[in-house]
Structure formats: structure tokens, C-alpha cells
Phi, psi and omega in degrees: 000142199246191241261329171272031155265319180285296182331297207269344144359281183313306167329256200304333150300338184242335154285336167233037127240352159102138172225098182078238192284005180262099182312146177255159199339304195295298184311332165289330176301281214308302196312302206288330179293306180325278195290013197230348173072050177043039159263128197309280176342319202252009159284315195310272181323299201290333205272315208272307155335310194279333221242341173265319203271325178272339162308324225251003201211155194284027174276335178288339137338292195259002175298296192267352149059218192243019177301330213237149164221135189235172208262044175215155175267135152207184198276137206281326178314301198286332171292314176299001197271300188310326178266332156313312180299298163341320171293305193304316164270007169274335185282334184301308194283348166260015157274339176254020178091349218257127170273120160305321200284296202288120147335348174270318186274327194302310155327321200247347195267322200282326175268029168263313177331327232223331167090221167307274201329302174289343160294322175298309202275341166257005166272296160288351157304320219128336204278147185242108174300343189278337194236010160191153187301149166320285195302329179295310166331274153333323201280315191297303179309162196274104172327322168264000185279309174283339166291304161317318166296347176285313171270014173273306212271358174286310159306335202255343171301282211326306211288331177301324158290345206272319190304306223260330201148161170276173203241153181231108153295357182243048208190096149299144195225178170231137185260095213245091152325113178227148164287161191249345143214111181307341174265314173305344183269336191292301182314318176279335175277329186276014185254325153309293166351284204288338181286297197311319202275332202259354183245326170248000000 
């Protein structure tokens, strides 16, 4: 498997099963329906505030701490930010009914991470986004036609870590997160948001 397929792998693996005391998607959903008397929209907005709020706050330091390791070196802001952001749109998409298992949503959850860029890279697959929904789209595609998009959008996690720090494949490393500007990560989480509520 080459090195942006486990990157979005890891990502996503670790955003809906949780890493160490940091609860994963299903478990954040759940918490947000509990508290909102299970309206979904406004567990999305609860969901999406905490999540804006711990990008934005030295909490993400000790939230995700050394629990987690991922199979790359980059500057530890931008992995938590990205796998938080991971989280963030898998929690959306499991508030919205969306199975975490199937391979279409985990697809639709990274190019909401990834924003205009992932709309851009799927939009160049082939998907025509003006006249059907992401996921109809995606559905649609050829199994190895989205598999390749998977490794589009892998590449494009990687060139981001690569702008930001170099990359070590030969190495776990642990991902003890701080943000590296608190308004630009706030802005990047609510811009994952802002992809996830119009897409999933």
C-alpha cells in the first residue's frame, strides 16, 4: 500500500474508532444527540463548535497527547488538525445516518477535509457536483475509478504535510498536537464543516 493510501487509512481509522482517551465519531455523535434530545442539525452545530473550539485551544495537546501515531513525520499542528478534521466529518456523517464502514462515505468524509481542493479532485474524476450530490456521485463511480480518488486525495494530505515539514515513513511517531495559529486552525476546522453539512 503506498504511502497516501495508509495516510488516508490511518486518518479515518482512527477518527471512528478513537484514539486512546479520545473518543471516535460514532461515540462523539452519540454524546451530541444525548445532549441536543436528538435533533440531529443541532448535535451537527454542537458537534461542530467543539471541534472549532478545541482546534483553536492548546486542548488539543492534551486531548490527543502521545495516544495516537501516525505513519508520518510532519509538524505535530497540522496532524491533529487533519485527524481532528477527520473526526469531525465522520461525526457529521454518522449524525446523518451515513454508514462509517462503506467505503463511499469514508470517500466523501476526506473530501470534505480537504475542502475546494477535494471538490476540485473529484470534480476532476468525473463527478458533475452541480446535478448530483456528492455521495450519488461517488456511488456511481466505477470501484476502482474511487479507488483512485482515494489515492488523489492521499497525495494531496501528503503535499500538505510535505509544504509544512518533511515526511519520515520510517518511523511512528506520536501525535501530541498544539495548534500552530488558533484562528487559522479554527477557520480550517470550520471550513471542514462547512464541506461535511453541504455533503454528507
Amino acid at each position: 500500500m503506498s504511502l497516501p493510501d495508509t495516510l488516508v487509512d490511518e486518518l479515518w481509522r482512527r477518527a471512528v474508532g478513537g484514539i486512546g482517551p479520545v473518543a471516535g465519531a460514532p461515540s462523539v455523535a452519540a454524546d451530541a444527540l444525548a445532549a441536543t434530545d436528538d435533533d440531529v442539525e443541532a448535535a451537527v452545530r454542537r458537534v461542530t463548535g467543539s471541534h472549532v473550539r478545541l482546534a483553536a485551544s492548546s486542548g488539543l495537546v492534551t486531548s490527543l497527547g502521545g495516544a495516537a501515531t501516525l505513519v508520518v513525520t510532519a509538524p505535530a499542528g497540522i496532524t491533529g488538525l487533519y485527524l481532528l478534521g477527520t473526526r469531525l466529518a465522520a461525526t457529521i456523517a454518522s449524525l446523518r445516518g451515513r454508514d462509517l464502514d462503506d467505503p463511499v462515505t469514508r470517500t466523501a468524509a476526506m473530501i470534505c477535509v480537504l475542502g475546494g481542493d477535494g471538490v476540485e479532485l473529484a470534480e476532476r474524476t468525473g463527478l458533475d457536483l452541480v446535478n448530483a450530490s456528492l455521495l450519488h456521485g461517488l456511488r456511481r463511480l466505477p470501484t476502482e475509478v474511487r479507488a483512485q480518488l482515494d489515492t488523489r486525495i492521499g497525495y494531496r494530505l501528503t503535499s500538505r504535510f510535505t509544504r509544512r515539514g518533511a515526511l519520515n515513513v520510517t518511523k511512528l511517531i506520536p501525535v501530541v498536537a498544539g495548534p500552530i495559529g488558533a484562528g487559522a486552525d479554527a477557520m480550517a476546522m470550520r471550513t471542514v464543516a462547512t464541506f461535511a453539512q453541504a455533503h454528507l
